[in-house]
C-alpha positions in Angstrom: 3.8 2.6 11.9 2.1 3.0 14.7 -1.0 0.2 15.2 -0.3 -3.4 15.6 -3.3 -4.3 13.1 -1.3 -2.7 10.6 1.9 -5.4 11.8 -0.6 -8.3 11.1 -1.3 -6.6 7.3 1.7 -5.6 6.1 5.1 -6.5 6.3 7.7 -5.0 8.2 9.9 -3.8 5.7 7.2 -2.3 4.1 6.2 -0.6 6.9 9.8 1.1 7.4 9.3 2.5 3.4 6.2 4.0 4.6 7.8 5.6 7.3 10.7 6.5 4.6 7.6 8.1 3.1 6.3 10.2 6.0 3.6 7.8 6.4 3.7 6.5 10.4 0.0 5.2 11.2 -2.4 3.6 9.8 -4.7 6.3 9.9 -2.5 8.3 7.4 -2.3 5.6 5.1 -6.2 5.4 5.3 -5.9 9.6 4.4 -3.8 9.5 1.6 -5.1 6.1 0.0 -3.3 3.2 -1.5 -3.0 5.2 -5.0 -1.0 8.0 -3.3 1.3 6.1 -0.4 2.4 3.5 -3.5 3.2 6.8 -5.4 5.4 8.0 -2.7 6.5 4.8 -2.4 7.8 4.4 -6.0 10.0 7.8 -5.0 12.0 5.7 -2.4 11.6 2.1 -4.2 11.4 2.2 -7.8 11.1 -1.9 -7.6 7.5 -1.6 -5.4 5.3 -3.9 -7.3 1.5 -4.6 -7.8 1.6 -6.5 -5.0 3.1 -3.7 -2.7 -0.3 -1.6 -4.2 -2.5 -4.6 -3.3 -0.9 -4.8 0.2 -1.8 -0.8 1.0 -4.9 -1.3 -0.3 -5.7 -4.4 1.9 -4.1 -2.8 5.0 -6.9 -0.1 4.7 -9.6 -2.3 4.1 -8.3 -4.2 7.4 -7.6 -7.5 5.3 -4.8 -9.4 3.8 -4.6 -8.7 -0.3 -5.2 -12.2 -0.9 -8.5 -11.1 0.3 -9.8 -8.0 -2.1 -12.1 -9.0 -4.6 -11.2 -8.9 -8.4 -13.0 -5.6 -9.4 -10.6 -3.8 -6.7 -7.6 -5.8 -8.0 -8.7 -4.3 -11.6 -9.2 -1.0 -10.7 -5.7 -1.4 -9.1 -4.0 -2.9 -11.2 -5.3 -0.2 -14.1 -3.3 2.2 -11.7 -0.3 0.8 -11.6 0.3 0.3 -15.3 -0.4 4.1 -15.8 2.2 4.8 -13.5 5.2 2.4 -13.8 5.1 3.0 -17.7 
């Protein structure tokens, strides 16, 4: 992935399933959105968690996901039972 920032945000080994995922900036991530990069995602690693969402999410937003406040967590977290189930 190509922008340090992104290093500081997310881990590395997350970054390489993005990549798996034909996702190599940041600036694609921040195109496609959390909700569709965790969907590709789930193609390569079934086991991506809510946490892996909350990362994306906070890697757009610029910030870590300990960070995003509790309505985004909701919304997210709505998501990602709609789709693991």
């Amino acid at each position: 992935m190509t922008n340090n920032k992104s290093e500081l945000i997310m881990s590395k080994r997350l970054i390489n399933k993005l990549e798996k995922c034909e996702i190599h900036s940041l600036e694609e991530l921040r195109n496609i959105g959390s909700r569709t990069a965790f969907s590709k995602l789930l193609l390569v690693d079934r086991s991506a968690s809510l946490n892996t969402l909350y990362a994306l999410e906070g890697a757009i937003r610029g910030v870590r996901w300990h960070q995003l406040n509790d309505q985004i967590k909701n919304d997210l977290k709505l998501f990602y039972k709609s789709i693991k189930s």
